[in-house]
C-alpha positions, 0 to 999 in steps of 0.5 A, a space after each residue: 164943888 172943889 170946897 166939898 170935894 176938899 172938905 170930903 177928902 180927910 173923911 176918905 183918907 180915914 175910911 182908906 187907912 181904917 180899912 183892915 189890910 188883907 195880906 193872907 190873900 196875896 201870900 197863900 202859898 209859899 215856895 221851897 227854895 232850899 234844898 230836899 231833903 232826901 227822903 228815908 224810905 227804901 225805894 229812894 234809899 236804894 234809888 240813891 245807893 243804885 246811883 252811886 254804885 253803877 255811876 248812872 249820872 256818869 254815863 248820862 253825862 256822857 251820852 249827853 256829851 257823845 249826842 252833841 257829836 251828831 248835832 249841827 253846831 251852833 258855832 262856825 269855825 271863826 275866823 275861816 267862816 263868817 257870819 252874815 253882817 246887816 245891810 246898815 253895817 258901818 266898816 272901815 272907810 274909804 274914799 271914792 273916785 270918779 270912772 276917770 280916778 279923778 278922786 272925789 272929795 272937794 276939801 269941803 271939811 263938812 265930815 271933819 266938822 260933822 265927826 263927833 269924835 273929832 277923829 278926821 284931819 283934812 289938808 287941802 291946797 288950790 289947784 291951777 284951775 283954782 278949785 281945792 284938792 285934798 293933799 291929806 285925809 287922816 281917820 284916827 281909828 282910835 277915835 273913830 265911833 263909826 256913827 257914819 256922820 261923815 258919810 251922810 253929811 258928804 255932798 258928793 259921795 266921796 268917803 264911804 263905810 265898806 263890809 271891812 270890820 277887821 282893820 287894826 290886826 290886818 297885816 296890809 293895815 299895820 303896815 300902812 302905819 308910818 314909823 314914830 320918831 326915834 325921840 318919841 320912843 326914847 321918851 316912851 322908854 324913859 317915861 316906863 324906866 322912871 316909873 321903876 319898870 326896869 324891864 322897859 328900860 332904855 339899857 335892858 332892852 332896845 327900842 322896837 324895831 319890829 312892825 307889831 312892837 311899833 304899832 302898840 307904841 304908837 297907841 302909848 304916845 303921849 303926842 297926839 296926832 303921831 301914828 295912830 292915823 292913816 288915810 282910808 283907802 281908795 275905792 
């Protein structure tokens, strides 16, 4: 059967390809897509000079316009009104504590491990009674993708994803910020003058003092690990 149904196949193919392509029938009709041209009879002649002389199309915009006025907007007036978030919204971070304040998170680094983005940084040190305690809990959130792995992979519910999503133009959370180094600034302001940015020179203009100014350098360093990460708070 296989050598028969071989053997048949050139005899198909040449029927196949013989065969006469009936193209008329998929394209029977044909779509203007240019403009019209306008018609030259009296009734669209004085249509159009109508038109133009009372300015119709004018007034029909502004009755369009003035309608709008009347309707319910489709718009809320941000940021005084909020729309509603997803129950699965992931927002800023925080770490939890027990009914006593005693925190919660054991130093296991299962979330430093699991982070995709390698945005968290934890520090811990043996308490008296021999057990871990965190000294030092870091989100970068120029790193942080917000996928939630931490907190699903945290074995006592410590760290958590709370309804905040504006964190870095908060003012309680620039301030928060710890202030770089005078060196780091310095070396920002050299690294801008070499690259004939005279504006940006240490001698035209002095160093950031304020908290915005700081905040954007913090974002310019080259160093890593220097500003751009703070602890989330506590719940």
């Amino acid at each position: 059967m296989a050598v028969r149904s071989i053997l048949a196949l050139p005899r198909t193919a040449h029927v196949f390809i013989s065969r006469p392509l009936s193209i008329s029938a998929h394209r029977s009709c044909y779509k203007y897509v240019n403009a019209r041209e306008p018609s030259q009879n009296f009734t669209a002649i004085a249509d159009r000079t109508a038109q133009t002389l009372f300015w119709t199309e004018l007034y029909r915009g502004l009755a369009m316009t003035l309608s709008y006025m009347f309707r319910e907007p489709a718009t809320i007036n941000y940021p005084f009104e909020k729309g509603p978030l997803s129950p699965r919204f992931r927002g800023e971070h925080a770490l939890r504590r027990y009914p006593s304040g005693e925190e919660r998170c054991i130093a296991c680094k299962l979330c430093e491990a699991v982070c995709p983005a390698q945005a968290i940084t934890i520090e811990a040190e043996a308490r008296s009674d021999g057990s871990r305690r965190t000294t030092r809990y870091d989100i970068d959130m120029t790193k942080c993708i917000y996928c939630g792995f931490c907190q699903e992979a945290c074995p006592v519910d410590a760290i958590v994803e709370v309804f905040v999503c504006f964190i870095f133009f908060s003012p309680p959370r620039i301030s928060h910020i710890p202030l770089p180094p005078i060196s780091h600034i310095m070396y920002l302001t050299t690294l801008l003058s070499s690259c004939s940015m005279s504006s940006f020179s240490p001698i035209s203009r002095p160093p950031p003092t304020s908290t915005l100014s700081v905040f954007c350098c913090q974002f310019l360093l080259p160093s890593p690990g220097v500003g751009n990460s703070c602890g989330p708070p506590y719940l």
